[in-house]
C-alpha positions as CSV (number, residue, x, y, z in Angstrom):
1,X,27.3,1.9,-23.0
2,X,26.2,-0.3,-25.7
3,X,23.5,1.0,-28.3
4,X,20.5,-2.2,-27.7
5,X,20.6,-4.9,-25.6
6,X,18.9,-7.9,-25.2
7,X,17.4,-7.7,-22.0
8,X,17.8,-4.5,-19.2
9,X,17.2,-4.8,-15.7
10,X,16.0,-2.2,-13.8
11,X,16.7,-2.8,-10.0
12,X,19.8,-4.2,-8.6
13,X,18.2,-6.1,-5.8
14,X,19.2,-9.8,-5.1
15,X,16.1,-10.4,-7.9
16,X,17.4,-8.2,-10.2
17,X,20.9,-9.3,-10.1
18,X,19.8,-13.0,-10.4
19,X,17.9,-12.4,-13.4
20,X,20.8,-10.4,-15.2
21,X,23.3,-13.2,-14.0
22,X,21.2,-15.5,-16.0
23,X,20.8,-13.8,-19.2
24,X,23.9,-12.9,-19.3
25,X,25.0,-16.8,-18.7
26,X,23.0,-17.4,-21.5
27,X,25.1,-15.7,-23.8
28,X,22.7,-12.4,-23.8
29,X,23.8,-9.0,-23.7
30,X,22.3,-7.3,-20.5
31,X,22.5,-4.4,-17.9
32,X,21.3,-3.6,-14.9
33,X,19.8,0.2,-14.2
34,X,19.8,0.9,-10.4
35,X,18.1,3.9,-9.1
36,X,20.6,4.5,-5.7
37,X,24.4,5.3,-5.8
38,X,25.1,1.5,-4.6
39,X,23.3,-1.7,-5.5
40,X,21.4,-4.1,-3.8
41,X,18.1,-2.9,-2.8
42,X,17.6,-3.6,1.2
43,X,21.0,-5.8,1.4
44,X,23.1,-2.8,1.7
45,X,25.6,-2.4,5.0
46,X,26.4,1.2,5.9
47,X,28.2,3.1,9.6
48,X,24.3,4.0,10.8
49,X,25.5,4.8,14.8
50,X,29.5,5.2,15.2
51,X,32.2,4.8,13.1
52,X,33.4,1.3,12.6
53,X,30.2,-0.1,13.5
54,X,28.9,-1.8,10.4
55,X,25.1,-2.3,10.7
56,X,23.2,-4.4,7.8
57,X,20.4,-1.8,6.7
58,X,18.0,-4.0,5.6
59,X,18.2,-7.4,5.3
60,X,21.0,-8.9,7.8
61,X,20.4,-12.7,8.3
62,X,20.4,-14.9,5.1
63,X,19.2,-18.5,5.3
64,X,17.7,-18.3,1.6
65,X,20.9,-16.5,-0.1
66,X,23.2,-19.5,0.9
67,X,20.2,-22.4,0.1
68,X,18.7,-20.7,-2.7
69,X,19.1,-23.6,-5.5
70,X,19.8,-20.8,-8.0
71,X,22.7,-18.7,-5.9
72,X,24.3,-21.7,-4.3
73,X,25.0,-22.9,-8.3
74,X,27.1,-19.2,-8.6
75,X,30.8,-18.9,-7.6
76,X,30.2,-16.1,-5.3
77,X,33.2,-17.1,-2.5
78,X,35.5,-16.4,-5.6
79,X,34.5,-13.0,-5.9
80,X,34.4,-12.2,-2.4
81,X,31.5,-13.8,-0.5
82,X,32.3,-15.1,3.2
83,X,29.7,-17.2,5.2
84,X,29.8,-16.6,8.7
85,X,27.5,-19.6,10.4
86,X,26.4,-19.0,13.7
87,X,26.7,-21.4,16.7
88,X,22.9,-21.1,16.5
89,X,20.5,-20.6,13.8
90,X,17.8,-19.4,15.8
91,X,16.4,-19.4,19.8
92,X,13.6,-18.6,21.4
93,X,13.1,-17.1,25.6
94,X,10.8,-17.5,28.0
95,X,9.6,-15.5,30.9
96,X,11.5,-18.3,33.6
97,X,14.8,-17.6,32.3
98,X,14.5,-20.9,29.8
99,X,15.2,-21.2,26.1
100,X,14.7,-23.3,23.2
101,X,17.4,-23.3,20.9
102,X,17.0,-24.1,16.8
103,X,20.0,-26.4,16.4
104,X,21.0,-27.5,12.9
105,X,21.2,-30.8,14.4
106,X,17.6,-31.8,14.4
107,X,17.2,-34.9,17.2
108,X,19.2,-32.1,19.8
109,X,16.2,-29.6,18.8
110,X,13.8,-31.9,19.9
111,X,15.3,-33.4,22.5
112,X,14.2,-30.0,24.4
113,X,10.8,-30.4,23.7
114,X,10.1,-32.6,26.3
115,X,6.7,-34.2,25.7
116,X,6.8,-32.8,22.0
117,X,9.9,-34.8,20.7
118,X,8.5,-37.4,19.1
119,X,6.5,-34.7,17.0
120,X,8.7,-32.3,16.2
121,X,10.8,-35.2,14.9
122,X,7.7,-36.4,12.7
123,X,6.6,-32.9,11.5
124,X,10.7,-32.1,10.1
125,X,12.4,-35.0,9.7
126,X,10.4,-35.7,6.5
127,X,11.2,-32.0,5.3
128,X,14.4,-32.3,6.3
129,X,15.3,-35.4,4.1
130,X,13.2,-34.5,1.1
131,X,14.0,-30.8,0.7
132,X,15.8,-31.4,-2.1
133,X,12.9,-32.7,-3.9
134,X,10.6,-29.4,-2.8
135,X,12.6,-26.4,-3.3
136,X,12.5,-25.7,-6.5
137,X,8.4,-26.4,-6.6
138,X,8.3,-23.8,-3.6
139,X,10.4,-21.2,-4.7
140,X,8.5,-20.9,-7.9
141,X,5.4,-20.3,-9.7
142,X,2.3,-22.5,-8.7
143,X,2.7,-25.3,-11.5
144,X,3.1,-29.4,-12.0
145,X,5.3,-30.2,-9.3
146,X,8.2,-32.4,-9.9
147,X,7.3,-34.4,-6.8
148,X,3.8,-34.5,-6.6
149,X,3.6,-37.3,-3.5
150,X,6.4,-35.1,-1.2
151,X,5.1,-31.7,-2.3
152,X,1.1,-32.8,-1.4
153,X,2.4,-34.2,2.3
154,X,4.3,-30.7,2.3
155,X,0.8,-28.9,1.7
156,X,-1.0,-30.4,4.1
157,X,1.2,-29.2,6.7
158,X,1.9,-25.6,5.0
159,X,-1.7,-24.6,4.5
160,X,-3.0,-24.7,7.5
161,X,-2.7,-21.8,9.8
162,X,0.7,-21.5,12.1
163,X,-2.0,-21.8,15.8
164,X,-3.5,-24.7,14.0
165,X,-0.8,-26.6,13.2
166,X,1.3,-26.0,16.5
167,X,-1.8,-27.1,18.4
168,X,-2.2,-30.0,16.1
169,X,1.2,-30.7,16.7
170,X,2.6,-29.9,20.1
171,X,0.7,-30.2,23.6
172,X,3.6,-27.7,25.3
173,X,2.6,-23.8,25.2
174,X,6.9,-23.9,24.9
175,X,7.3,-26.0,22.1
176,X,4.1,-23.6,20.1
177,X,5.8,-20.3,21.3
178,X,8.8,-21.6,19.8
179,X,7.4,-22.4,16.3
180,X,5.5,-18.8,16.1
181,X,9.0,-17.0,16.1
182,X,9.5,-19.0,13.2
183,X,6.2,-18.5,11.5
184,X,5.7,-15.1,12.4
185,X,8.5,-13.6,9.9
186,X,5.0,-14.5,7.5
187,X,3.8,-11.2,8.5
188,X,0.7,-12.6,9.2
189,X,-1.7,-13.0,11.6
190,X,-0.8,-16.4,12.7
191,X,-4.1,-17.8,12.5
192,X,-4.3,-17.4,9.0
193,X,-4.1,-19.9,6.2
194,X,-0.3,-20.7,5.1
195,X,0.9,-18.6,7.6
196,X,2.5,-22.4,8.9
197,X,4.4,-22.7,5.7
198,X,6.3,-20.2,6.6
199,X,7.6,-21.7,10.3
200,X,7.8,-25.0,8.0
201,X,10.7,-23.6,5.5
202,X,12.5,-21.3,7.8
203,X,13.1,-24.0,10.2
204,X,13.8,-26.7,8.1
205,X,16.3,-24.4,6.3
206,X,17.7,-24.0,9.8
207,X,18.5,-28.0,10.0
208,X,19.7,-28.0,6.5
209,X,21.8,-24.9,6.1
210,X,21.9,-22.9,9.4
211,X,20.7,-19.6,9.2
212,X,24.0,-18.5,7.8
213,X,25.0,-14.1,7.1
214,X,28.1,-12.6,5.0
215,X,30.9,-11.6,6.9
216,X,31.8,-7.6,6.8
217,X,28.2,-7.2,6.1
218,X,25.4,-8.2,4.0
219,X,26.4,-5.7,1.0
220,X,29.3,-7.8,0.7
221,X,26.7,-10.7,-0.7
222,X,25.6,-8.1,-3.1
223,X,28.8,-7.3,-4.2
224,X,30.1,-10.6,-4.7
225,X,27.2,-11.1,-7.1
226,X,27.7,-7.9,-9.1
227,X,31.7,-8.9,-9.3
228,X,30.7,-12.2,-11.0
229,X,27.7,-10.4,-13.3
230,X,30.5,-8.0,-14.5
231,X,33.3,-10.7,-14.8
232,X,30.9,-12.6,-17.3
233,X,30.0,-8.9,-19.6
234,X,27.5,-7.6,-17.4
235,X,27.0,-4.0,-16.8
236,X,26.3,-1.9,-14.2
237,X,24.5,1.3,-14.3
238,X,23.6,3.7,-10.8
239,X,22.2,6.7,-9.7
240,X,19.6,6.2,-13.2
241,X,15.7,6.9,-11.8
242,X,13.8,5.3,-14.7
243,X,10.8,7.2,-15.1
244,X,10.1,6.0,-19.0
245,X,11.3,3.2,-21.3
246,X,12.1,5.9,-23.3
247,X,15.1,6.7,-21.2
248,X,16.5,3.5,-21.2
249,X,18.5,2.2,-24.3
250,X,17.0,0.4,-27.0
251,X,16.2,-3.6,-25.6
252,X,14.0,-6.5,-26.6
253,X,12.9,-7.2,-23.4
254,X,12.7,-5.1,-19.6
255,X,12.9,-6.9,-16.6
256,X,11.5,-4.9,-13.7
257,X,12.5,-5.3,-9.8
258,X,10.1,-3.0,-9.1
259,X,6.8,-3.7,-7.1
260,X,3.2,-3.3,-9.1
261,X,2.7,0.1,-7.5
262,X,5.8,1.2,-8.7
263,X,5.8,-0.7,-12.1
264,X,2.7,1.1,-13.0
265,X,4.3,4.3,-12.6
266,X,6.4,3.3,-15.5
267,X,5.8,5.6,-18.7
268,X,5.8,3.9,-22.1
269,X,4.8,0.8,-21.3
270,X,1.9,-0.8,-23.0
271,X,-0.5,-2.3,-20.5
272,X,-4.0,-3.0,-21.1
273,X,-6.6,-1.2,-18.6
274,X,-7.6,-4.7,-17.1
275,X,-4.3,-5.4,-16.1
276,X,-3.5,-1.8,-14.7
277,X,-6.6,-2.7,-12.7
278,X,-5.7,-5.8,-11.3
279,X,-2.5,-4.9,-10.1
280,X,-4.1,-2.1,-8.5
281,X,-5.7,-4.2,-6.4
282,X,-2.3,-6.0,-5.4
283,X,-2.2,-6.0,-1.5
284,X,0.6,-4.6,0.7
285,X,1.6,-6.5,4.4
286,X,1.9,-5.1,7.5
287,X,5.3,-2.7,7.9
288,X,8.4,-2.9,10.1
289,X,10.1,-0.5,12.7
290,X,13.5,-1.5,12.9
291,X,16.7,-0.2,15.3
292,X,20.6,-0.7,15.3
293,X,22.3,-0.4,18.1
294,X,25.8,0.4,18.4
295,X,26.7,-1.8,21.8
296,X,29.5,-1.6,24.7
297,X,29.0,-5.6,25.2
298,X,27.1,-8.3,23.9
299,X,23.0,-8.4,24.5
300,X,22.9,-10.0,28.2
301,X,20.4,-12.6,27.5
302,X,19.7,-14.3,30.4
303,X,20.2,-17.9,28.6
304,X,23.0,-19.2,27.4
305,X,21.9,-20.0,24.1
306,X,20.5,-16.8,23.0
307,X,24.3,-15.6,23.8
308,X,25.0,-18.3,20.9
309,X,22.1,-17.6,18.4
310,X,22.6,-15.3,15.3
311,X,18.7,-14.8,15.8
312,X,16.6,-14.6,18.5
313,X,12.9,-13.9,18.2
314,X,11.1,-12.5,21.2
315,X,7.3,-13.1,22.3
316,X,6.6,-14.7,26.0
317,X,3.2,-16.1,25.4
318,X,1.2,-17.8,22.9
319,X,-1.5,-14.7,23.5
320,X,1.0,-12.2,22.9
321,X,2.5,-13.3,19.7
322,X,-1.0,-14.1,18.4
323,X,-2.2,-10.3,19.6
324,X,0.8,-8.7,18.0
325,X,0.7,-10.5,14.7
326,X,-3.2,-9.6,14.3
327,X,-3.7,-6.7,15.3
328,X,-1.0,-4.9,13.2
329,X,-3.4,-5.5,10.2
330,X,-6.2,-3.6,12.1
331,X,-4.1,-0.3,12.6
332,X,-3.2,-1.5,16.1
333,X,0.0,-2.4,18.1
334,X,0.6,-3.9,22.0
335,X,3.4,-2.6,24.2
336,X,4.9,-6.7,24.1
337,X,5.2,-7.3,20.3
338,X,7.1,-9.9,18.4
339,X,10.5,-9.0,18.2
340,X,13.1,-10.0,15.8
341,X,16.8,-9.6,17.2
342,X,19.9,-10.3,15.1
343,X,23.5,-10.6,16.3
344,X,26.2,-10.5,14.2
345,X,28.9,-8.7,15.5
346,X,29.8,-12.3,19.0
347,X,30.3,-14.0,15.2
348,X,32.2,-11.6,12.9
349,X,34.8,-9.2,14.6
350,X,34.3,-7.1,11.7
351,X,31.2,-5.6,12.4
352,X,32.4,-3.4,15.3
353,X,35.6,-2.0,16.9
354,X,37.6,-4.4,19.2
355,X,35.5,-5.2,22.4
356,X,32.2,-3.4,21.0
357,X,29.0,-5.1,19.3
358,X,26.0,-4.4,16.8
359,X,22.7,-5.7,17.3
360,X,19.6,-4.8,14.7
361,X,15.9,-5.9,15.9
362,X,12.5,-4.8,14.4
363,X,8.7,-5.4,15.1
364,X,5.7,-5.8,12.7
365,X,3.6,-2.8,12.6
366,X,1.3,-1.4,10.3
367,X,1.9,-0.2,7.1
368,X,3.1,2.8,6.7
369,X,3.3,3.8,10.3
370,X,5.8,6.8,11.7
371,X,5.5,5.8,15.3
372,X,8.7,5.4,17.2
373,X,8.6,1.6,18.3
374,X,12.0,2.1,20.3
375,X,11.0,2.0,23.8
376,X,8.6,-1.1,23.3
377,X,11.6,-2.9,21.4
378,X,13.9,-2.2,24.0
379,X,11.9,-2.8,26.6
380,X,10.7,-6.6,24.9
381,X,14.6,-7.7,25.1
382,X,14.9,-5.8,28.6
383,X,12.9,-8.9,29.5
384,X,14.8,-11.6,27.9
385,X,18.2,-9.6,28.7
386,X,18.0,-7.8,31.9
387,X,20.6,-4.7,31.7
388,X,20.3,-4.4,27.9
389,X,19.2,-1.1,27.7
390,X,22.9,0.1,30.0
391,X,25.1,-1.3,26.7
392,X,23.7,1.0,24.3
393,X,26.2,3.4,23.1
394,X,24.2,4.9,20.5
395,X,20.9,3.9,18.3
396,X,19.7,4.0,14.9
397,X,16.1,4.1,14.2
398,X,14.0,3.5,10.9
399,X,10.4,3.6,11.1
400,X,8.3,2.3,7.8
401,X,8.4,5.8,5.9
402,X,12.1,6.0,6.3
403,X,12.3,2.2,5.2
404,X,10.3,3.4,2.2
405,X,12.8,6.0,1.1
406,X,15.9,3.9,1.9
407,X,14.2,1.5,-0.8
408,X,11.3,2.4,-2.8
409,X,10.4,-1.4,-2.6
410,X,9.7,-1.6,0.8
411,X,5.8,-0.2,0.5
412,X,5.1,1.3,3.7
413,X,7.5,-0.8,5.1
414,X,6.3,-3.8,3.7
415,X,9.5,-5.7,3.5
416,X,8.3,-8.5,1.6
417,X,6.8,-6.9,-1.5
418,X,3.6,-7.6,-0.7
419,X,1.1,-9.1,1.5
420,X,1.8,-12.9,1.6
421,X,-1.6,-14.6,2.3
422,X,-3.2,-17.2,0.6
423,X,-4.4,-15.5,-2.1
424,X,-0.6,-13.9,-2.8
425,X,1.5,-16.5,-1.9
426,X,1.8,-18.2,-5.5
427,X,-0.3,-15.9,-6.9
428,X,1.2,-13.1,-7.2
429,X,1.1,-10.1,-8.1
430,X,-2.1,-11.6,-10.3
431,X,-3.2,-14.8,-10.8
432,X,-2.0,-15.9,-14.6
433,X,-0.1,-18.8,-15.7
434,X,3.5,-16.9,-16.0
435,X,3.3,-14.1,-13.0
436,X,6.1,-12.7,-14.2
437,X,5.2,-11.7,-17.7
438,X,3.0,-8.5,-18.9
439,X,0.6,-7.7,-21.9
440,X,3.4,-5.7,-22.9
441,X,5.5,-8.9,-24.5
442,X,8.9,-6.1,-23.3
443,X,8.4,-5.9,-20.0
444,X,8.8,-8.8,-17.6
445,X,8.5,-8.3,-13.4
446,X,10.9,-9.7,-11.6
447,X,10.7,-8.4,-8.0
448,X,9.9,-10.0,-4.3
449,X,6.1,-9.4,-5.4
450,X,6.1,-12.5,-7.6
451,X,6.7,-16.0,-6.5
452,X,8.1,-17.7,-4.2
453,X,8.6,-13.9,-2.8
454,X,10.2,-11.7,0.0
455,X,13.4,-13.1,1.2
456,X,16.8,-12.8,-0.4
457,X,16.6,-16.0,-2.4
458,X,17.0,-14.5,-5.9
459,X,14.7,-17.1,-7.4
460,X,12.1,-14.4,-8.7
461,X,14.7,-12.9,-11.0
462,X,15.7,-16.3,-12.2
463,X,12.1,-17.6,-12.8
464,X,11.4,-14.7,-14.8
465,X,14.4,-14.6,-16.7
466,X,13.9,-18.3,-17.3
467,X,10.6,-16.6,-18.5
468,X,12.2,-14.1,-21.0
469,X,14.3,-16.8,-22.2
470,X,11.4,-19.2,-23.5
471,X,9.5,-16.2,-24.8
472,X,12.2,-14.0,-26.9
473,X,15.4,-16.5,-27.3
């Protein structure tokens, strides 16, 4: 281990890495400091049910990690990284046994839509073509945008609230059920503001790059970025729990994929008292229960195209989406909430043994519930999937404590590091011009709490190593 160094990382999340790639790209001398025995943060893969059954703990699916303008620029397939794409991104069931499928082709999509074709068409085709011009505004701090025009006409659309916009937008109770599975992974109520912008991106990722997942398992995403960090001088410390600076080597700068709770924990940092405050007040979203099942047979959906989605999200009505969404931020669940199924395993025969399947689902609930979820889960995709429950060879479950220890990040369960309203969702954790810097002029944050936050993106490492860059070198 080298004596000083110009920059350390401490967390070896998809944040984390990204900002050490960069540093170190930049001819800096870096290292990473994880606290676990592997890296990655929630994109780890490990046996949770059987043996050979390979179950993605944390995050599975990964639209962002293959569009991300930052990690699509990095030569991961050389060091190990497989894309598996699934026949479809993402669909959607109803209670009569139809479906509406999220096809990366985007006139098909619509063409389901019946009465709501023509405006699907006008509320993503625009997206679609111009996303190019909008992704590098949105997945970082609130600033001059490069695009003003194109990222105004995106606004409008995004910060509204998801109910508005779909009713704005779509006169079929379908065609608005089918844009809340979208919009719900927000977290948020979906009557709240810029809750839309979140069914905005994730779909129009879906037309542009599928809703794509490593083969073998998400850790192998993680790996292939540590292989290329460490094939450029990087270096890779686990099983350190920093508890001070002090017990780090000497660095100019610390770049922290920590959330504010546990930055603040941090010993030896020098923060001023008005700061220490304000992140204090940093808010925390709802939590997740999540399951992995260890399958004799693929989930029986009843439609055919949920047999050929990667995801599927579940929620029959527009009043039961809306009831499950809202009242998990008022201590409260339903027995129908919105469910969150992903398959891997009909797309990548290396997930289970020959003939057998893995399936991983959660719901929103909140924060820092220990309730077992399992039977309301089940019992949601019973209803898109008669006979579901009579494939499960064995379960897995994690409520949002266990989440919590699996990752310190995940805040009662809070998967996204952090509430992502519209008073966090560019400013975050504080409002300031450079989010990602301190009053300590060391220490830098680099986590899912800052912007453009949660998702496995790595754009908040590189926006704040971008940071340490104009500040120190």
């Amino acid at each position: 281990m080298s004596s000083s160094y110009d920059a350390i990382i401490i967390g070896s999340g998809s944040n984390g890495i990204s900002a050490a790639i960069y540093l170190q790209q930049k001819g800096l001398k870096t290292a990473i400091f994880e606290q676990a025995s592997t890296p990655g943060g929630s994109t780890r893969t490990q046996e949770l049910t059987l043996p050979g059954f390979k179950h993605d703990v944390g995050s599975a699916i990964l639209p962002m990690g293959f569009g991300s303008p930052f990690l699509r620029s990095l030569p991961l397939e050389k060091h190990g990284l497989g894309w598996i794409f699934p026949e479809i991104p993402y669909s959607h069931p109803f209670t009569d046994g139809t479906a509406h499928a999220c096809y990366t082709d985007i006139g098909k999509t619509a063409a389901q839509l019946g009465d709501d074709e023509a405006s699907y068409l006008k509320l993503f085709e625009p997206l679609v073509k111009n996303w190019g011009k909008l992704e590098n505004d949105l997945l970082g701090p609130l600033g001059i945008p490069e695009y003003p025009l194109d990222f105004m006409k995106f606004g409008m659309k995004a910060l509204p609230s998801a109910k508005m916009l779909a009713k704005h937008y779509f006169k079929n109770e379908k065609s608005r059920i089918f844009f809340y599975g979208a919009a719900a992974h927000s977290t948020l109520p979906l009557d709240s503001l810029a809750s839309a912008s979140f069914g905005l991106v994730l779909s129009t990722m879906a037309h542009k790059y599928n809703w794509p997942f490593p083969k073998g398992g998400a850790q192998n995403f993680i790996n292939s970025m540590v292989s290329y960090y460490t094939s450029i001088g990087g270096e890779l410390h686990l099983d350190r729990n920093i508890a001070h600076l002090e017990e780090l080597p000497a660095s100019k700068t610390y770049l922290f994929d920590l959330t504010p709770k546990q930055l603040l924990e941090i010993k030896g940092t020098d923060f001023t008292d008005l700061y220490r405050k304000r992140m204090s007040s940093f808010k925390y979203g709802a939590g997740v229960f999540k399951i992995d099942w260890a399958l004799s047979e693929p989930i029986p959906f009843t439609n055919e195209k949920c047999r050929k989605s990667g995801t599927v999200h579940i929620g029959f009505s527009e009043e039961e989406l809306e009831n499950s969404e809202n009242r998990i931020h008022h201590k409260q669940m339903t027995d129908t909430p919105y469910v969150l199924v992903a398959q891997h395993s009909i797309f990548d025969n290396t997930r289970a043994p020959e003939g057998k399947h893995t399936a991983w689902a959660y719901c929103h609930v909140p924060n820092g519930s220990i309730a077992d979820f399992s039977e309301i889960i089940e019992a949601q995709i019973e209803r898109a999937a008669p006979g579901f429950k009579d494939c499960i060879l064995k379960k897995s479950t994690m409520n949002s404590v266990d989440l919590q220890a699996f990752n310190p990040n995940i805040i009662g369960g809070d998967i996204n590091g952090g509430k992502q309203d519209i008073t966090q969702l560019f400013t975050r954790p504080i409002a300031k011009l450079s989010p990602y810097t301190t009053p300590d002029p060391r220490v830098y944050i680099c986590s899912s709490s800052t912007p453009p936050g949660g998702g496995v993106h790595g754009m908040c490492g590189y926006n704040a190593a971008k940071a340490v860059v104009k500040d120190h070198f």
